[in-house]
N, C-alpha and C positions, 0 to 999 in steps of 0.2 A: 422310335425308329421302326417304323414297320415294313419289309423286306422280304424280299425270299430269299431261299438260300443264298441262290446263287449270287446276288448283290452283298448279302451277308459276308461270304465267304471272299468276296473280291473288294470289300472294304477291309476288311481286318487283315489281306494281306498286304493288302497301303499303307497301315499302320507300323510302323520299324518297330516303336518304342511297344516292348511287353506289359508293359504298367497299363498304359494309356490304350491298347487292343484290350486287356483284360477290364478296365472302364467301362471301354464300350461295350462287350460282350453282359456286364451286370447290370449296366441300365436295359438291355433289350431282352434280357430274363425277366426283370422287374416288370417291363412293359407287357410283355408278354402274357405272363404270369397273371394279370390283370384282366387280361383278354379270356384266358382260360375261368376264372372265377367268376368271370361275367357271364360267358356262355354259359355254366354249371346253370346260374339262379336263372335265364332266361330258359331254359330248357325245362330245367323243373319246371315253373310257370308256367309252361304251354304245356306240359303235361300234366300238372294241376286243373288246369283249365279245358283242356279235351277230356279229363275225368269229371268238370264238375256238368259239360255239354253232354253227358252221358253215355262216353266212349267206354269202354272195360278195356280192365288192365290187358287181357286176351288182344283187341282190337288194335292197342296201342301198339303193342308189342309186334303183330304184323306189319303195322303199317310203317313202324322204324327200322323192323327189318333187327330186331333185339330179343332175346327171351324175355319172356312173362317177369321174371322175376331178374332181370337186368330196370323192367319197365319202374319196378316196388323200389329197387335201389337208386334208380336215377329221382326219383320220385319222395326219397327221404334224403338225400346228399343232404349236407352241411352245406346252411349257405339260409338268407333268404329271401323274401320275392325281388324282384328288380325294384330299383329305384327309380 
């Protein structure tokens, strides 16, 4: 279920039964959750890749609007390349 809040927040109060809102609230964490893990490795990637086009960590870190060494952290996250 992909949503914004606000669709979020106005489903789960159509739901009466507590069981079956809490249902739906942990499939669209799971869902979700998946989406966060995927941007993680696609990110790394493209900054793997504008390091290996000859960007520096310095340049990176401007151009995303991140410190220098936010750029090293995103850059070794857990995780790896996309599939």
């Amino acid at each position: 279920m992909n949503v914004d809040l606000s669709t979020l927040r106005s489903v789960a109060a159509s739901i009466d039964d507590p069981i079956e809102r809490a249902r739906l609230m942990l499939r669209v964490i799971d869902e979700q959750q998946e989406i966060v893990v995927e941007a993680g490795r696609l990110r790394r990637a493209a900054i793997m890749e504008a390091r290996g086009a000859g960007w520096t960590q310095d340049e990176i870190a401007r151009a995303l609007g991140v410190s220098p060494g936010r750029v090293s952290q995103m850059g070794k996250e857990r995780g790896g390349p996309p599939e």
